[in-house]
C-alpha positions as CSV (number, residue, x, y, z in Angstrom):
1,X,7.3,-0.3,28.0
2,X,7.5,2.2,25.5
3,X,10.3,3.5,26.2
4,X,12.5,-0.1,26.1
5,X,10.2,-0.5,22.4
6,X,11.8,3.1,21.5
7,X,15.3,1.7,22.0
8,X,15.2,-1.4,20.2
9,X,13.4,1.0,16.9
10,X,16.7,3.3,17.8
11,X,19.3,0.1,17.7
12,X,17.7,-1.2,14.7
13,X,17.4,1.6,13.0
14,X,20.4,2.6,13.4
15,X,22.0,-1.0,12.1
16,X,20.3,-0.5,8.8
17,X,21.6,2.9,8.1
18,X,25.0,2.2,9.5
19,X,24.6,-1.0,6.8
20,X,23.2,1.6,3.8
21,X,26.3,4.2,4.2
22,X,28.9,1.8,4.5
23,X,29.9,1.8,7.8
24,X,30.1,-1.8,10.2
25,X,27.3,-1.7,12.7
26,X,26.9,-2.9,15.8
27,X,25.8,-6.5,14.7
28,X,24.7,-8.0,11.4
29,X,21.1,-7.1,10.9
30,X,18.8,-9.9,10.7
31,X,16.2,-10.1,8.1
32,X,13.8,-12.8,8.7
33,X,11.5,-13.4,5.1
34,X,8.6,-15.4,5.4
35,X,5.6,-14.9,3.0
36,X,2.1,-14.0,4.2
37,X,1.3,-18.1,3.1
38,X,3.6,-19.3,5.2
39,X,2.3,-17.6,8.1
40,X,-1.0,-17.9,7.4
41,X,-0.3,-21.5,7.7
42,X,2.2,-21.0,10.7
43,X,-0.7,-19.6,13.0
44,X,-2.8,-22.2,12.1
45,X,-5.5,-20.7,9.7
46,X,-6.6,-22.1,6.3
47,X,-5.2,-20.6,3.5
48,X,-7.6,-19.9,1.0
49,X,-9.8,-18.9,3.2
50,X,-7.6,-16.1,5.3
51,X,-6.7,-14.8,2.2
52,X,-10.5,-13.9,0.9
53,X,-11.1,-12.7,4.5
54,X,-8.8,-11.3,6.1
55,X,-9.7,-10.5,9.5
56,X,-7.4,-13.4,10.8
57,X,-4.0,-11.4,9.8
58,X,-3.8,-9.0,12.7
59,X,-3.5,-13.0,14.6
60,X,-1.0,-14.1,11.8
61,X,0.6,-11.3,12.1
62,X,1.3,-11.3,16.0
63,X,2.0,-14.9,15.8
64,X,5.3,-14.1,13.7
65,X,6.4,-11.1,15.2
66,X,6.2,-13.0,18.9
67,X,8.1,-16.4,17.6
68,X,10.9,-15.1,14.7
69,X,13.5,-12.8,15.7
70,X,14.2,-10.2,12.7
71,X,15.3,-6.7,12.8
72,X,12.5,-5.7,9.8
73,X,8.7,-6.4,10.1
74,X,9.3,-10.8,9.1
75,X,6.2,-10.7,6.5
76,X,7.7,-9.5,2.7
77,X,5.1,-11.5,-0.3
78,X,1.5,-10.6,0.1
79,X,-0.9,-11.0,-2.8
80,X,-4.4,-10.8,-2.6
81,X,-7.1,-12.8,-4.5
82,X,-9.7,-10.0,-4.5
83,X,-8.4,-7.3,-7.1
84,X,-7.5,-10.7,-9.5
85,X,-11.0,-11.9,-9.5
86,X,-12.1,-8.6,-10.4
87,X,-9.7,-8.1,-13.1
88,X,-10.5,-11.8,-14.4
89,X,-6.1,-12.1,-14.0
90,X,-4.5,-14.5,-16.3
91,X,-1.3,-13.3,-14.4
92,X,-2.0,-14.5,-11.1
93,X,-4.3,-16.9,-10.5
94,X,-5.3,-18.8,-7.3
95,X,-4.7,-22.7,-7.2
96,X,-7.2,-24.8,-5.3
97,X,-4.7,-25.0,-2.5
98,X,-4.8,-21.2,-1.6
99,X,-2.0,-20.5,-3.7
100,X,-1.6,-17.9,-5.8
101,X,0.6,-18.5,-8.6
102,X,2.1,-17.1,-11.8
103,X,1.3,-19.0,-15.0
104,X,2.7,-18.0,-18.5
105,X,1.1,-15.3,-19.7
106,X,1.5,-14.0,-23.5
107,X,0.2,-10.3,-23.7
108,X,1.8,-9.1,-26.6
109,X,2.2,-10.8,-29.6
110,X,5.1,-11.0,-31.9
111,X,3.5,-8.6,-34.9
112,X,2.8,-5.9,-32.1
113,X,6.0,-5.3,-31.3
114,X,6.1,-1.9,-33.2
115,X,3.3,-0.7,-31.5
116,X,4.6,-1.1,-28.5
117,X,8.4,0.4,-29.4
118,X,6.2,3.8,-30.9
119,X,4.2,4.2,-27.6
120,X,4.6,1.2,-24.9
121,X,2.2,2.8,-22.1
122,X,-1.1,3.2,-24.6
123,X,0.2,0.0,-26.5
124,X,-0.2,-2.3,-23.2
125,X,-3.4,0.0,-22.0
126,X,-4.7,-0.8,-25.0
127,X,-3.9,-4.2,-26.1
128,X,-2.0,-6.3,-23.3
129,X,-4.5,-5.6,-20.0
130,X,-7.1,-6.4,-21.8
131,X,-5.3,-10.0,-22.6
132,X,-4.0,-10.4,-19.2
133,X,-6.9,-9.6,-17.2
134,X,-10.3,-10.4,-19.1
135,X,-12.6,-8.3,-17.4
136,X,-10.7,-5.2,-19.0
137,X,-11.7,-6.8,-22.5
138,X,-14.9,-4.4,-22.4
139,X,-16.4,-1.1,-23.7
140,X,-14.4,1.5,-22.3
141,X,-16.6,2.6,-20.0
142,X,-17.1,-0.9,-18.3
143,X,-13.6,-0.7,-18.4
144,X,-12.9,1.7,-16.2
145,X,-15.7,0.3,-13.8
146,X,-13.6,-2.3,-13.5
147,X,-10.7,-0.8,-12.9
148,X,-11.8,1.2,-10.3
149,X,-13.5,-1.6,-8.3
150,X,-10.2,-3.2,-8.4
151,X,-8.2,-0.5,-7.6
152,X,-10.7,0.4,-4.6
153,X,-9.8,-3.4,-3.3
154,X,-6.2,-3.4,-3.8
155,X,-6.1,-0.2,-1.9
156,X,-8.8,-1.0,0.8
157,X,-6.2,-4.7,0.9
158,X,-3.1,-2.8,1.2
159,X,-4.3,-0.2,3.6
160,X,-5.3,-2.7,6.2
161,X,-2.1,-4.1,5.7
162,X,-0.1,-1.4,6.1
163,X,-2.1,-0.3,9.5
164,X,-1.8,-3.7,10.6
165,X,2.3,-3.3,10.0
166,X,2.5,-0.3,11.8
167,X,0.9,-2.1,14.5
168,X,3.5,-4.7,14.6
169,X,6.0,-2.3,14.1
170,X,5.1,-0.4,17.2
171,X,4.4,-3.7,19.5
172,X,8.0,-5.2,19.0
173,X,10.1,-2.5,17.6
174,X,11.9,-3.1,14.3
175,X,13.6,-0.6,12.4
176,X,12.4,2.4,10.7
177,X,14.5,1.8,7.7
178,X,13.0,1.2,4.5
179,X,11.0,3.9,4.9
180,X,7.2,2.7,4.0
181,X,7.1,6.4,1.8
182,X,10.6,5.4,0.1
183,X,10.1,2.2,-0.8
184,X,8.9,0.7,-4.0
185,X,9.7,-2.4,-6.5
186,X,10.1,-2.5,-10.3
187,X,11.4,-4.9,-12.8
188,X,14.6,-4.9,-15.1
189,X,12.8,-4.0,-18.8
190,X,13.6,-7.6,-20.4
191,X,12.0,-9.5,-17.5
192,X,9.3,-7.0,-17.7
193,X,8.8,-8.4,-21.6
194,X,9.5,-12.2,-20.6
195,X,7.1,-11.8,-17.4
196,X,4.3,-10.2,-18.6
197,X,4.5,-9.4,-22.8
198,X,5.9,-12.1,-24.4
199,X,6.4,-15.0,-22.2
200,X,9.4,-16.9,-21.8
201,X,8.7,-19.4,-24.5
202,X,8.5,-16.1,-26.9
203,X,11.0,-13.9,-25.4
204,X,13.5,-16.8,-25.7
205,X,12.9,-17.4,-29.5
206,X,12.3,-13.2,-30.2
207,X,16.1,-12.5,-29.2
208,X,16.8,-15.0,-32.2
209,X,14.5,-14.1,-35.0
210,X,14.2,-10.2,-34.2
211,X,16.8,-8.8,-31.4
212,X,17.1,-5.3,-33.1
213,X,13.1,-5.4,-31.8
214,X,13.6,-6.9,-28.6
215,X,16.4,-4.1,-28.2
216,X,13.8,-1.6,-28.9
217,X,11.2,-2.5,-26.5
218,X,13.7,-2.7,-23.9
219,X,14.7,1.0,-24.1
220,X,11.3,2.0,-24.8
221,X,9.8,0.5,-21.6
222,X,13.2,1.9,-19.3
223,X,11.1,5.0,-18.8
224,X,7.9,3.1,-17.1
225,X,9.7,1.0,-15.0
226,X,11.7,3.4,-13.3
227,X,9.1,5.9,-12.9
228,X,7.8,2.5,-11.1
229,X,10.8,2.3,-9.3
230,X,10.8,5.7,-8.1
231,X,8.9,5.9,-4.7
232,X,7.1,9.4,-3.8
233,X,10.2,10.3,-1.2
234,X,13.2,8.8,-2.9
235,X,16.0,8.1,-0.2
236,X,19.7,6.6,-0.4
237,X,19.7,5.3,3.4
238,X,16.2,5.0,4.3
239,X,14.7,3.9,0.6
240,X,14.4,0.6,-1.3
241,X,13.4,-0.3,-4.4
242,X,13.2,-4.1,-4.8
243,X,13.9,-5.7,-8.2
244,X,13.9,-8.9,-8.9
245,X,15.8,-10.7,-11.6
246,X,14.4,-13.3,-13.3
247,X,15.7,-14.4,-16.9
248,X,20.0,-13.7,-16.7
249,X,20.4,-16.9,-15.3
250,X,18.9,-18.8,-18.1
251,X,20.7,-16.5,-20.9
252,X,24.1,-17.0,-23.0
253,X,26.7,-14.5,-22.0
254,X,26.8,-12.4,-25.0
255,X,22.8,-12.4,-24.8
256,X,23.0,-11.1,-20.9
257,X,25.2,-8.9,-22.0
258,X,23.5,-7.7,-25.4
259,X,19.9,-7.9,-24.1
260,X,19.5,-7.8,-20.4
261,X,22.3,-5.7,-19.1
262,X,22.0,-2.2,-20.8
263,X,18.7,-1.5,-19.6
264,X,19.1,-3.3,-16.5
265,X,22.4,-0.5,-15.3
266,X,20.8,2.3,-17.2
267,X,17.8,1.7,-14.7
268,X,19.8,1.3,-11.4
269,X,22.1,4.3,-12.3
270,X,18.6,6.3,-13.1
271,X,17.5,5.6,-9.4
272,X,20.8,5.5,-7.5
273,X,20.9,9.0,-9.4
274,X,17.8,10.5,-7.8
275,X,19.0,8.9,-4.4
276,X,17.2,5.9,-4.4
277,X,18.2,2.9,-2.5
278,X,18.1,-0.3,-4.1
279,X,17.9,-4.0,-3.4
280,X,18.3,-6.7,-5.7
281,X,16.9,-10.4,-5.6
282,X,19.2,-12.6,-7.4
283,X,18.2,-15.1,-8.3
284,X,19.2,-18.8,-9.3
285,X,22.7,-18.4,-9.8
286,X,24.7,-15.1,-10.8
287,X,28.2,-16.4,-10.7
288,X,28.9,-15.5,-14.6
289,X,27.8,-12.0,-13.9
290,X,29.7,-11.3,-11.2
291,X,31.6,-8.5,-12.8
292,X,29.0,-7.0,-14.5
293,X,27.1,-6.8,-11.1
294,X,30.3,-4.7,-9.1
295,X,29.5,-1.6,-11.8
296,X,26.3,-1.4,-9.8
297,X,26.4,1.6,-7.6
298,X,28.2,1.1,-4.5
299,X,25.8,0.0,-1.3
300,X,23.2,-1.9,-3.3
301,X,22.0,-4.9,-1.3
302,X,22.2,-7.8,-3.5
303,X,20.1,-10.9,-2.1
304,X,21.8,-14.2,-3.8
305,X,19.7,-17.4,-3.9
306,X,23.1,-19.2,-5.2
307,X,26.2,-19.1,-5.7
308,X,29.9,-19.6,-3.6
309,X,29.5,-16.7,-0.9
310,X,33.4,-16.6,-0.4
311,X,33.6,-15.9,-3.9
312,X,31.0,-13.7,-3.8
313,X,32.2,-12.4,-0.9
314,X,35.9,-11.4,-2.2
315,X,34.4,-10.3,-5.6
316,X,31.3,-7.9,-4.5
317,X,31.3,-7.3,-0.5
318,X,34.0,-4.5,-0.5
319,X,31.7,-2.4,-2.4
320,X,27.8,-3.8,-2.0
321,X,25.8,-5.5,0.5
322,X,25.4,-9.4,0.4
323,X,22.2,-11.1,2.2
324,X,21.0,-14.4,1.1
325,X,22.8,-17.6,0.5
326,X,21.5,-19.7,3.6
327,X,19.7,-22.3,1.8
328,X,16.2,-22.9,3.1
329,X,16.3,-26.7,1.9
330,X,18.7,-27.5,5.1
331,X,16.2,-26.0,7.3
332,X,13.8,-28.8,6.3
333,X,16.0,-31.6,5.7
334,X,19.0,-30.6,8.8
335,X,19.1,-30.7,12.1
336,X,19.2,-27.9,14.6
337,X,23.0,-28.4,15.2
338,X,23.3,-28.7,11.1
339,X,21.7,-25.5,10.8
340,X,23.4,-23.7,13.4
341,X,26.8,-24.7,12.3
342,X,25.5,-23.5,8.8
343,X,24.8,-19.9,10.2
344,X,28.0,-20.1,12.0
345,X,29.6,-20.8,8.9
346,X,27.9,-17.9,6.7
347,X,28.7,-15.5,10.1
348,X,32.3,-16.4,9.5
349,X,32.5,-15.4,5.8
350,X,30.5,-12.9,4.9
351,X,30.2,-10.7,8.4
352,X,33.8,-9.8,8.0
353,X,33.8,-5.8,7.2
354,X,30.4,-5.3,7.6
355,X,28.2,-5.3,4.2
356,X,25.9,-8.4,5.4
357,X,22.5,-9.0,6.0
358,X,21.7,-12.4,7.6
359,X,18.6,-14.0,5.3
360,X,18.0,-17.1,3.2
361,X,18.2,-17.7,-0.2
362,X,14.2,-18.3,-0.4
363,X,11.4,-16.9,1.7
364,X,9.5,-20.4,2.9
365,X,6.3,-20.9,1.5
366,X,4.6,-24.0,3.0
367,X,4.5,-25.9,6.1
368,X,6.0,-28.9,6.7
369,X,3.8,-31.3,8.3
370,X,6.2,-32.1,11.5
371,X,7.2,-28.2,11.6
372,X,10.7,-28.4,11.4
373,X,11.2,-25.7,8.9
374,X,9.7,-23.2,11.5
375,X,11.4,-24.4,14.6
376,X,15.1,-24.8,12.5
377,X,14.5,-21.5,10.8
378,X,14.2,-19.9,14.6
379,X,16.8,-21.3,16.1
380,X,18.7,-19.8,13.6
381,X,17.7,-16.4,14.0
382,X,17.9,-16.4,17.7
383,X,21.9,-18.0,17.3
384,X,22.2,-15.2,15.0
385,X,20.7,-12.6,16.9
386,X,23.2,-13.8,19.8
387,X,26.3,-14.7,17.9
388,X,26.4,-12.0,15.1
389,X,28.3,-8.9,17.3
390,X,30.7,-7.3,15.5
């Protein structure tokens, strides 16, 4: 048994590195991206409650991994309530659903931009965690009590976690590729403002009233978040560093191009320059930026949540690699010959030359009350898994 689990790890493996150095593999790797809620839901466990305790995952866990064929462990979002309540987060907060969710958040205000330009690391130690997360809004030595009882339960969270992964990993065999030490995930500097600093609301009005600052804090914060982005064993084939971008979409041209973009290439080029790989979530819909996206550095996997994929296709998938564009909405609203003949479709445009990852646009997040999103969504993975030789 051990042996057959040993040569699925060596045929998957080897997929994603034929994938990351440009070369077609044997079939088109499949990526399967649910987030821990959905599962939780999917093995039949409350939400909230799994979430606080979470002796129930190794189940949830299992449950996946038996039912959804995917070359990569299936599970990708998992947030914790635990280190939030510590912190008293205002930047993610759990509904009374189980949910956890990210409100808009203001850490920075408008007159502090200089502050943070001089020195951004002591100006959000000092000022912004202690207006995103309350319980940091203490004497310094209660401070640091707190951080450390948070830190101690994001790590005690995530070490469970990963064991419980490895578990998985060595059960049903998925590939070794990213590397757990070589993977990492950052954000491009002017999301990192709108997220987390100034909100969208005030990042949106800032690039009117004071760009030459917004510029500013942009560079000055390109340091931090790619030391973030830089994992301890930084790898081209076996590494990824997952950014997601947030605020393009919802920017004028000239803006994307006077405010977003600079920082945003200077930061991929700094960690495709160390010999990082890189994978970008893009989402809503990109089609504007299409050019600006083919400077990237060749083999970066770009997930798309919109957009025409034989444009997309023609424009970006001689030089990166394309996952994405199978809209989840059809797996709840199709039928099983609807969304099979929509991953038959998707085969046919974008497996051509290699550079694809099968995936959706979205990972699923709740449960449908008949099921059908999990039942489509696996019939399309298993048709993939069968149809997608090269």
């Amino acid at each position: 048994m051990a042996d057959a689990v040993d040569l699925i790890v060596a045929e998957k493996t080897q997929i994603y590195r034929d994938i990351n150095t440009g070369r077609i593999p044997k079939r088109v790797p499949i990526r399967a991206a649910l987030t821990l809620e959905f599962a939780i839901q999917y093995a039949g466990y409350d939400l909230a409650r799994t979430l606080w305790d979470t002796a129930k995952i190794e189940a949830v866990y299992d449950r996946v991994c038996s039912d959804f064929p995917s070359d990569l462990f299936p599970v990708r979002a998992q947030r914790f309530p635990s280190f939030y309540q510590i912190l008293g987060a205002r930047t993610f907060v759990m509904s009374s659903s189980g949910f956890i969710q990210h409100p808009e958040v203001e850490g920075l205000s408008v007159d502090e931009y200089d502050a943070f330009i001089d020195s951004p690391f002591d100006c959000i130690v000092e000022k912004v965690l202690p207006r995103l997360y309350s319980e940091l809004d203490a004497p310094p030595a209660q401070r640091a009590l707190v951080f450390a009882k948070a830190m101690r339960a994001r790590q005690d969270e995530m070490e469970n976690l990963a064991r419980l992964k490895a578990k998985m990993e060595a059960k049903y065999g998925y590939s070794k590729i990213p590397a757990s030490e070589s993977s990492a995930m950052t954000l491009t500097p002017y999301d990192f403002l709108a997220d987390f600093l100034r909100g969208f609301k005030g990042i949106s009005s800032d690039i009117r009233r004071r760009p030459e600052k917004v510029i500013a804090a942009c560079e000055a914060v390109t340091p931090l978040l790619i030391k973030k982005g830089t994992p301890p064993v930084p790898d081209p084939v076996n590494g990824e560093t997952f950014i997601p971008l947030h605020m393009a979409p919802y920017m004028r041209e000239k803006d994307f191009e006077k405010f977003y973009w600079p920082t945003f290439k200077k930061m991929v080029d700094a960690l495709h320059e160390m010999g990082q790989g890189i994978e970008l979530f893009v989402e809503h819909d990109w089609t504007r930026y299409l050019d600006y996206l083919l400077e990237l550095p060749a083999n970066t996997v770009m997930r798309f949540e919109y957009g025409d994929p034989k444009v997309i296709k023609q424009k970006l998938g001689h030089k990166h690699v394309l996952t994405g564009f199978y809209p989840l909405i059809l797996l709840q609203t199709g039928t099983k010959e609807q969304c099979l003949d929509k991953a038959r479709e998707l085969l046919d445009i974008l497996a051509p030359g290699g550079r694809y990852i099968f995936g959706c646009d979205k990972n699923p997040l709740t449960m449908d009350e008949d099921g059908l999103v999990a039942e489509n969504y696996k019939a399309v993975l298993e048709f993939v898994r069968l149809h997608g030789d090269y």
